[in-house]
Structures are given as C-alpha cells and as structure tokens.
C-alpha positions as CSV (number, residue, x, y, z in Angstrom):
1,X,-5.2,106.0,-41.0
2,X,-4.0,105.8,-37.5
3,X,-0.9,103.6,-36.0
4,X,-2.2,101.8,-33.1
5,X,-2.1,102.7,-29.7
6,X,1.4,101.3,-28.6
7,X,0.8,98.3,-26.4
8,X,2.1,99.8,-22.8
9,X,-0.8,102.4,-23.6
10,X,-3.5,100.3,-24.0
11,X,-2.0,98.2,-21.0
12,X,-2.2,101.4,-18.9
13,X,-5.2,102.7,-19.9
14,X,-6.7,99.3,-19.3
15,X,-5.5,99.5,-15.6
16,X,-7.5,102.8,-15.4
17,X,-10.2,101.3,-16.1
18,X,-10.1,98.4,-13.9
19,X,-9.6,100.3,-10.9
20,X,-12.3,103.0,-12.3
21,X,-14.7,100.2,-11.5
22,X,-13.9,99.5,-8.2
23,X,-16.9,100.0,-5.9
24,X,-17.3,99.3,-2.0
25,X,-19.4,96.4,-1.1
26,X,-18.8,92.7,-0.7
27,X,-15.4,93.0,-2.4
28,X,-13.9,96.0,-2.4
29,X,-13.4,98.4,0.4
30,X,-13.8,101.9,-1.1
31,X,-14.5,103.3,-4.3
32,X,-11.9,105.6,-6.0
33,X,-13.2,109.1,-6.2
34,X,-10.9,109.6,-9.3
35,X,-8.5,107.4,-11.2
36,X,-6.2,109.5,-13.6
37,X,-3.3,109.1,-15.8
38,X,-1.4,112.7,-14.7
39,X,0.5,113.1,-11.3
40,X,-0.7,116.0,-9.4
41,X,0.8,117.5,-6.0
42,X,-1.4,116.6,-2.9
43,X,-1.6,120.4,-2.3
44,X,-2.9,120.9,-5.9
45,X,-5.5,118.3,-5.8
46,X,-9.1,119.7,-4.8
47,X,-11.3,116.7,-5.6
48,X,-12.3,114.2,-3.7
49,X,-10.9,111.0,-2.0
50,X,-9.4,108.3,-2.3
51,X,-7.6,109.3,-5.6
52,X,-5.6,107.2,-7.7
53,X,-2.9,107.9,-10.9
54,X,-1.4,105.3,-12.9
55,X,1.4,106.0,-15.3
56,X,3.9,104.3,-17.2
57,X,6.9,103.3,-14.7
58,X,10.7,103.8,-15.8
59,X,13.1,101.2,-16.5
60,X,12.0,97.5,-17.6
61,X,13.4,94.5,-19.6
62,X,13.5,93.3,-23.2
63,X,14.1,89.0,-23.1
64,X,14.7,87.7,-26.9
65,X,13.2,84.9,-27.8
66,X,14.1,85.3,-31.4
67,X,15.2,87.9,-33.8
68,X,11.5,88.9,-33.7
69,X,10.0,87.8,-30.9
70,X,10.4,89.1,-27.6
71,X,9.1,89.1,-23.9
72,X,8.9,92.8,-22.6
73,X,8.8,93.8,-19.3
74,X,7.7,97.5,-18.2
75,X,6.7,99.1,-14.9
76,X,3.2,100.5,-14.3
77,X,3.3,103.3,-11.3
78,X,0.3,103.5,-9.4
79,X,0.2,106.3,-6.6
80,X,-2.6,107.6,-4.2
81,X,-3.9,110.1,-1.8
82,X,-6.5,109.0,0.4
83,X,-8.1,111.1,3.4
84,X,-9.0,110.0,6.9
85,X,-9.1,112.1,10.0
86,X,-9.6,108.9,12.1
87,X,-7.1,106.0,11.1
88,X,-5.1,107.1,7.3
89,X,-2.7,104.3,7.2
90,X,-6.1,101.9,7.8
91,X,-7.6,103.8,4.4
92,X,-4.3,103.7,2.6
93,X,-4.1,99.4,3.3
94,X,-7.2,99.3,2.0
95,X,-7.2,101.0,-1.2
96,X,-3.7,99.0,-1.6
97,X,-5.8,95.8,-0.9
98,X,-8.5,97.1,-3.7
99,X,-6.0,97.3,-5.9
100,X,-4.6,93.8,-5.9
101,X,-8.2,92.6,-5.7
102,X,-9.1,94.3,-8.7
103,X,-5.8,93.4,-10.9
104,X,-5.8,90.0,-9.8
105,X,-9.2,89.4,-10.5
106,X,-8.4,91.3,-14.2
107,X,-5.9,89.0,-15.0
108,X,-8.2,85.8,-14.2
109,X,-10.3,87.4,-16.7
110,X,-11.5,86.0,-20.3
111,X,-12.9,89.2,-21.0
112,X,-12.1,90.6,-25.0
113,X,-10.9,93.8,-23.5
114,X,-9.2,92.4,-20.7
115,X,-5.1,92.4,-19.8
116,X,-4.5,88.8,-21.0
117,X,-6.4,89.8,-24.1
118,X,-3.8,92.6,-24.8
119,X,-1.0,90.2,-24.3
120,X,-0.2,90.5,-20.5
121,X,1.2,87.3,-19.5
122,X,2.1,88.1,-16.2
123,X,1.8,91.1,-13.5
124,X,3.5,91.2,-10.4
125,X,3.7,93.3,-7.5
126,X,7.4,92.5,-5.7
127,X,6.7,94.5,-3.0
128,X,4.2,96.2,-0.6
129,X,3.6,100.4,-1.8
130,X,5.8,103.4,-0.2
131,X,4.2,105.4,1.8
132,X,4.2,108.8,3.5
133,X,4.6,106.8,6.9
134,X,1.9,108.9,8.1
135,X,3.4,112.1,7.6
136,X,0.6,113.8,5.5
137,X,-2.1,112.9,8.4
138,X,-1.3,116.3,10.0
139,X,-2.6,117.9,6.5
140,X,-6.4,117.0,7.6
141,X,-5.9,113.2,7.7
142,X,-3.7,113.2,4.0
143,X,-2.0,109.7,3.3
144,X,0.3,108.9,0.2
145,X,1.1,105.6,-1.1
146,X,3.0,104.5,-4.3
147,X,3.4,101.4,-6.2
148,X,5.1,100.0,-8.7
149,X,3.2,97.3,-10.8
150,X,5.6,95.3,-13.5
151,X,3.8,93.9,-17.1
152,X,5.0,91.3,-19.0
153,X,3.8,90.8,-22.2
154,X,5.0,89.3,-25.4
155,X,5.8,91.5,-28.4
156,X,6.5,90.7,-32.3
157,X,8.8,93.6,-32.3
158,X,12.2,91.7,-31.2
159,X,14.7,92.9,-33.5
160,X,14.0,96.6,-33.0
C-alpha cells in the first residue's frame, strides 16, 4: 500500500495542471509552451516559450485551531521565461495576467479534482511578480518573472 501524496503535492501538482490548460483565445493571452515542476537556468532551457515552473515555496504558517486541527499556510513559487524581441515586459504581464485568470477561475471551481476540493480555502497573491526589469531582453528578447502564490488549507494533522 502506498501513503498518500502529502497534501502541498497534490496542491502543486494541481497548479501544474491548471496552468497546463491555459490556451490563447477569448480568455487567455498565450499558451504556456511548458509548465514544469524543476527550476532550470534560462541559459539551460532549449524549449520553447513562454515557460513556466511551479514549486513548493519556503517558509509558511501553522494556525491551531485545536490539538488536531489546524489551518496551514504554505508558499507556491511560480517563475517564468518568456521571449519577445518586440515588447518582453508586454509578454511577461500577460502570462502574469494568465496566471491569475487561471487560479482564480480554479478556485471558483466545483470541480472533484479542483483546489477547493483538496482543501484550499484560500489563495492569495500579496504582490505583483519580480522581474528581470528587462535585463534578459538583450539575450534575444529573454524576460524573467517570479511569484510567490500562498495556500491555505485546513489539515487534521494539528498536534504534529
């Protein structure tokens, strides 16, 4: 028998998967070329564009409710590398603005699979992603942004 996945996981690999399906039209701007769950340098990177990487964030909060029930809170990290030789900080606001279209739209969601089903009781975004401040356009229209993306979600493991 197998434990099961530890909830920040499934959280995370959720997100993956939310902004996997991201596709330009009506709603969203671009679509992600890849969406992965390992950091890689932009000078490593051969694929195409935009790419995004979501991992688990450091640091958080633990809120006791009881001696066994808790409200966690734990940072996602989402970075990017997008690539446009005519207007890279236009490209990286969009794929930021795809982003928060795609979570908040996941978190409206009555889906079985979806982030409120995993326990995801709020996610927040405090502030507007770092970027390269253009920087990385000299490397054939390169642009970087991170951000960080808090979970809460309520646990049954309190008194651990």
């Amino acid at each position: 028998m197998t434990p099961p996945i530890p909830r920040e996981l499934a959280i995370r690999d959720r997100i993956v998967s939310v902004l996997s399906a991201i596709t330009a039209g009506a709603t969203y701007w671009t679509t992600p070329a890849r969406v992965m769950t390992r950091w890689v340098h932009w000078r490593e990177y051969q694929g195409d564009y935009p790419l995004f990487m979501v991992a688990l964030g450091s640091g958080g909060q633990r809120d006791f409710n009881s001696c066994d029930n808790i409200d966690e809170t734990f940072a996602i990290s989402i970075k990017g590398f997008v690539r446009d030789n005519e207007d890279t900080s236009a490209r990286i606001l969009e794929c930021w603005q795809d982003i928060r279209v795609a979570l908040a739209v996941e978190m409206g969601s009555s889906n079985p699979d979806a982030l409120p089903a995993l326990g995801v009781i709020q996610l927040s975004i405090k502030e507007p992603p770092d970027t390269d401040d253009g920087y990385l356009a000299m490397e054939n229209g390169l642009g970087f942004f991170d951000v960080r993306v808090d979970i809460q979600f309520n646990d049954t493991l309190g008194y651990v």
